[in-house]
C-alpha positions as CSV (number, residue, x, y, z in Angstrom):
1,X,-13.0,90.2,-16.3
2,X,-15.0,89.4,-19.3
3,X,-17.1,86.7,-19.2
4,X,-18.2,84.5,-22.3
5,X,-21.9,84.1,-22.5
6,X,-23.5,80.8,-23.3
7,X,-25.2,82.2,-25.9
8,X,-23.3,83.5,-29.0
9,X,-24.7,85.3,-32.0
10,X,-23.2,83.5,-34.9
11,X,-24.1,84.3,-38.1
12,X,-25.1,81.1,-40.2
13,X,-26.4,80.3,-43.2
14,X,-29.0,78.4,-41.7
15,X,-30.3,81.6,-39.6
16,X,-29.6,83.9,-42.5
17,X,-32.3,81.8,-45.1
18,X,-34.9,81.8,-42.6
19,X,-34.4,85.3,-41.8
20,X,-34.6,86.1,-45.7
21,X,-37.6,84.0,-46.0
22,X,-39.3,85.6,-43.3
23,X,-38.5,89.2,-44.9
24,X,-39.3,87.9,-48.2
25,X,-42.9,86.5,-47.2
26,X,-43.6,89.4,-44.9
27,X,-42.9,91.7,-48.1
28,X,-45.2,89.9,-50.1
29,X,-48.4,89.7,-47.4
30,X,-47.7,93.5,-46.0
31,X,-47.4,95.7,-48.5
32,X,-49.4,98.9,-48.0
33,X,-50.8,98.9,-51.7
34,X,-52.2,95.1,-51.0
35,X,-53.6,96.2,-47.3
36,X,-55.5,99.1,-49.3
37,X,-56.5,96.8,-52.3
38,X,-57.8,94.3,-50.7
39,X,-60.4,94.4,-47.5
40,X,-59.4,92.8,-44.0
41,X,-60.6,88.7,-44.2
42,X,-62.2,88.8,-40.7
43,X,-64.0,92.3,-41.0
44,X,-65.9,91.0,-44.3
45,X,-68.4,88.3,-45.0
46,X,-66.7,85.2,-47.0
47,X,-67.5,86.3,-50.6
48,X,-65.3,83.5,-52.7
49,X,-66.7,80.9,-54.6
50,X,-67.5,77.9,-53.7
51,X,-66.9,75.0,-55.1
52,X,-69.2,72.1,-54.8
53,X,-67.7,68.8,-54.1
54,X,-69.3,65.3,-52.8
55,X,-68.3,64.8,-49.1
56,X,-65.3,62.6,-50.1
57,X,-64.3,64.8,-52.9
58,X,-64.1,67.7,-50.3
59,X,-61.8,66.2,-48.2
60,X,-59.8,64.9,-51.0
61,X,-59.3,68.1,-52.1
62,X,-58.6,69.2,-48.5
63,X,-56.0,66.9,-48.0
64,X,-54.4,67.7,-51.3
65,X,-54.0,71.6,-49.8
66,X,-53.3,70.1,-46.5
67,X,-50.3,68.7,-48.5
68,X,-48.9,71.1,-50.4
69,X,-48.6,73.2,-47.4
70,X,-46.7,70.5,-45.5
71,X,-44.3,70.3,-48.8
72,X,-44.3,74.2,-48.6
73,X,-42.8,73.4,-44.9
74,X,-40.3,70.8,-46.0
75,X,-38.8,73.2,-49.2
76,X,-38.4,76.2,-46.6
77,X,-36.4,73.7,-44.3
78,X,-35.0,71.9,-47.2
79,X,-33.4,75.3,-47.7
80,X,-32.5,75.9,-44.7
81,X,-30.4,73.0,-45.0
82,X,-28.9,73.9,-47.9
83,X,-30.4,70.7,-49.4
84,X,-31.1,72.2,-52.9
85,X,-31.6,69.3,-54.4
86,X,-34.3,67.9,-52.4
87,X,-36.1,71.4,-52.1
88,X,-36.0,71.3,-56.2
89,X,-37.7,67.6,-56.1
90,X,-40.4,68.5,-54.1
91,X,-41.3,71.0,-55.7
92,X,-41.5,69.2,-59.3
93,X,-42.6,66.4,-57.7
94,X,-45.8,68.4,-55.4
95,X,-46.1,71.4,-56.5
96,X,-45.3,71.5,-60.2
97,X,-47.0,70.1,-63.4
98,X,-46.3,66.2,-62.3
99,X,-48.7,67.0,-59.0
100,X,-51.3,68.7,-61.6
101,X,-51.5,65.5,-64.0
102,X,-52.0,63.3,-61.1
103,X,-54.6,65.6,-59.8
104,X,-56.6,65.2,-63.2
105,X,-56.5,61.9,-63.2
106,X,-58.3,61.4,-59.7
107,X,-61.0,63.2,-62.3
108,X,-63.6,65.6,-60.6
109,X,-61.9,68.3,-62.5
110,X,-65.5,69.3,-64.1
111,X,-67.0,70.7,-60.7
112,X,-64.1,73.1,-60.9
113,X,-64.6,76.7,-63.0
114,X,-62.0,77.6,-66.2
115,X,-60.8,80.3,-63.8
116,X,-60.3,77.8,-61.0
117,X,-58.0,75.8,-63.5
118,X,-55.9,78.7,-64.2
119,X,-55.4,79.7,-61.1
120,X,-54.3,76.2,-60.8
121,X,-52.1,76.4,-63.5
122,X,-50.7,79.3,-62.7
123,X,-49.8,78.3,-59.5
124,X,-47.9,74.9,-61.1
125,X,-45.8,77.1,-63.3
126,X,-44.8,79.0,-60.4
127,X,-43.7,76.2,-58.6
128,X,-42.0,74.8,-62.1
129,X,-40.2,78.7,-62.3
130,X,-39.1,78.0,-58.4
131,X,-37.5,74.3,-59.0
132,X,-35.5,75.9,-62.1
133,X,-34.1,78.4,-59.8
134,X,-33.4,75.8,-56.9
135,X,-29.6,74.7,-58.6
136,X,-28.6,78.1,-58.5
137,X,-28.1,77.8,-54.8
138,X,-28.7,81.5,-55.1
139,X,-31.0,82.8,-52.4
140,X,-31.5,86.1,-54.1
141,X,-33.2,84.0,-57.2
142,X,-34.6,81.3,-55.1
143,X,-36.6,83.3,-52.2
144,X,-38.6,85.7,-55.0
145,X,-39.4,82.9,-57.0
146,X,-40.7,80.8,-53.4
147,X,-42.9,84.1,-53.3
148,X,-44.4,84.0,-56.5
149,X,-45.4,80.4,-55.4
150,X,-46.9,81.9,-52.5
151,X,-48.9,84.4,-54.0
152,X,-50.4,81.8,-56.5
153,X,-51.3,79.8,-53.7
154,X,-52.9,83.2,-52.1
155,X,-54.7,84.1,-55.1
156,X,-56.7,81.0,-54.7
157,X,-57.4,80.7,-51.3
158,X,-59.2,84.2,-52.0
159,X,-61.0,83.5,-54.7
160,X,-62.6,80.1,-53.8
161,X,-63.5,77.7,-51.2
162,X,-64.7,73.9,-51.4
163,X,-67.8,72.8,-50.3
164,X,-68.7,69.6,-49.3
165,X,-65.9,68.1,-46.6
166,X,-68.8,67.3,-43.7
């Protein structure tokens, strides 16, 4: 007698974008020419720049990262919601050029080095490149494009940190 188990491996589309996305970012962060490129974090002593920032400044600008990553969170379950729509407004909305204007005016901006501020541009026009993508409703477009996002993110982590958030 075969017995149904309570359990059942359906395929959704749900499952299936978060599986992408996890083979998609796992690409990204472990490729072998990356690994040899660049040395392990926690082996090394913390060689990025710092960036020197009053006390409130700091964690203004900490809570502006804090933020995009919780935005980062939303989009990926935006998508797997199939809620293309809202994963394309918050990315224009806080990740693309709108979020950079609003970060200039809070000022501040002169503490930060020119390559500081095209990292950060860099990483707005990726986000701008994802949100085009998002109406395609195609995953193939949409996940490499979210990558790009993550590797301008990356690329910034790595090269600086702020000082000043006591």
């Amino acid at each position: 007698m075969c017995r149904r188990s309570a359990f059942s491996f359906r395929t959704t589309p749900a499952f299936l974008t978060v599986g992408l996305l996890c083979v998609t970012v796992a690409a990204g962060c472990g490729s072998q020419a990356q690994k040899a490129t660049r040395p392990n974090p926690y082996l090394t002593p913390d060689t990025r720049q710092a960036i020197p920032l009053s006390a409130s400044a700091g964690k203004e600008h900490r809570a502006v990262m804090l933020q995009h990553l919780e935005t980062m969170q939303v989009i990926v379950d935006a998508l797997v919601e199939e809620d293309y729509e809202l994963a394309q407004g918050l990315t224009e909305s806080h990740l693309g050029f709108f979020r950079h204007r609003q970060a200039l005016a809070y000022g501040d901006s002169e503490n930060f080095p020119p390559s500081y501020h095209e990292l950060a541009m860099a990483h707005h026009e990726a986000a701008e490149g994802l949100a085009k993508t998002m109406p395609s409703k195609d995953l193939k477009k949409i996940l490499p494009a979210f990558n790009n996002l993550l590797k301008a993110c990356v690329a910034c982590h790595l090269e600086y940190k702020v000082t000043g958030q006591s």
